[in-house]
C-alpha positions in Angstrom: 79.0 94.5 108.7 81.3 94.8 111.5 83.5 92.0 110.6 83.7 92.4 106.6 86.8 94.3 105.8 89.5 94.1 103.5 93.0 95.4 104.6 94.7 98.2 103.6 97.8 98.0 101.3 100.3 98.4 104.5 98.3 96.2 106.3 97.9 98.4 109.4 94.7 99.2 109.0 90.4 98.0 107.3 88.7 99.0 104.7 84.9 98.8 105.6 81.8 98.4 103.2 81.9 102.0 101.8 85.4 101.9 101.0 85.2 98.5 99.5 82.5 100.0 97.2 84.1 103.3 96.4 87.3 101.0 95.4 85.1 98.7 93.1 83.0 101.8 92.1 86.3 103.2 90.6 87.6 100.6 88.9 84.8 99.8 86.9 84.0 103.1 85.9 88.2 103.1 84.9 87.5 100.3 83.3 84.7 101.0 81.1 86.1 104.3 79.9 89.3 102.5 78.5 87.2 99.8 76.9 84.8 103.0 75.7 88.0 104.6 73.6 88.8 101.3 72.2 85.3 100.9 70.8 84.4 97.5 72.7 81.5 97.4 75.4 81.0 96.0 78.8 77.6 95.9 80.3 79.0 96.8 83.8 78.3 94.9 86.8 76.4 94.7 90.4 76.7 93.6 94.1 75.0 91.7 96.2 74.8 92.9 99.1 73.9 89.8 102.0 74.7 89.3 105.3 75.2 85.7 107.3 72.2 84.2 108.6 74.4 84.0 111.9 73.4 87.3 112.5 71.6 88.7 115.4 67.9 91.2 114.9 70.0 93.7 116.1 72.9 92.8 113.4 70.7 92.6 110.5 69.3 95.8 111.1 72.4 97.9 111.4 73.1 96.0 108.1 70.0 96.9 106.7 70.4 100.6 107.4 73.6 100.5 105.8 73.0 98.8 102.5 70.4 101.6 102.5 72.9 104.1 102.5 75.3 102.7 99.9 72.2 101.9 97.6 71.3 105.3 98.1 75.5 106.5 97.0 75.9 104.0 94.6 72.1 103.3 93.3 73.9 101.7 89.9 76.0 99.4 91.6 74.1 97.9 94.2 71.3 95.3 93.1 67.9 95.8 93.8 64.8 98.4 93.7 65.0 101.6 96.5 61.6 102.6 97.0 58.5 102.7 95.4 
């Protein structure tokens, strides 16, 4: 989405979608290692990837076509099927 960003740590600039993914994707995976070695489990987790039902044909489909991508880059974390 073109408006869904989360700042970056001096403030001067966004982090978009992928970003906010690769920065989840790495902290779980950090996570779940540590808890690994000390012999406890965690089942992981997933995202939901929505957008507002403000959004315009146009909107949705750009969004579309990117959840597409990041399910294809991060087919564990995102929720839902891709393909058949």
């Amino acid at each position: 989405m073109a408006n869904n960003s989360l700042k970056t740590d001096d403030g001067t600039g966004s982090i978009g979608n992928e970003g906010i993914l690769k920065i989840i994707n790495e902290e779980l995976q950090t996570t779940m290692n540590e808890l690994s070695k000390q012999g406890e489990f965690f089942g992981g987790l997933k995202v939901i990837y929505c957008t507002p039902r403000s959004f315009k044909r146009e909107q949705i489909a750009a969004s579309l076509d990117e959840c597409i991508g990041l399910k294809k880059k991060y087919m564990n974390l995102i929720c839902g099927k891709f393909g058949k």
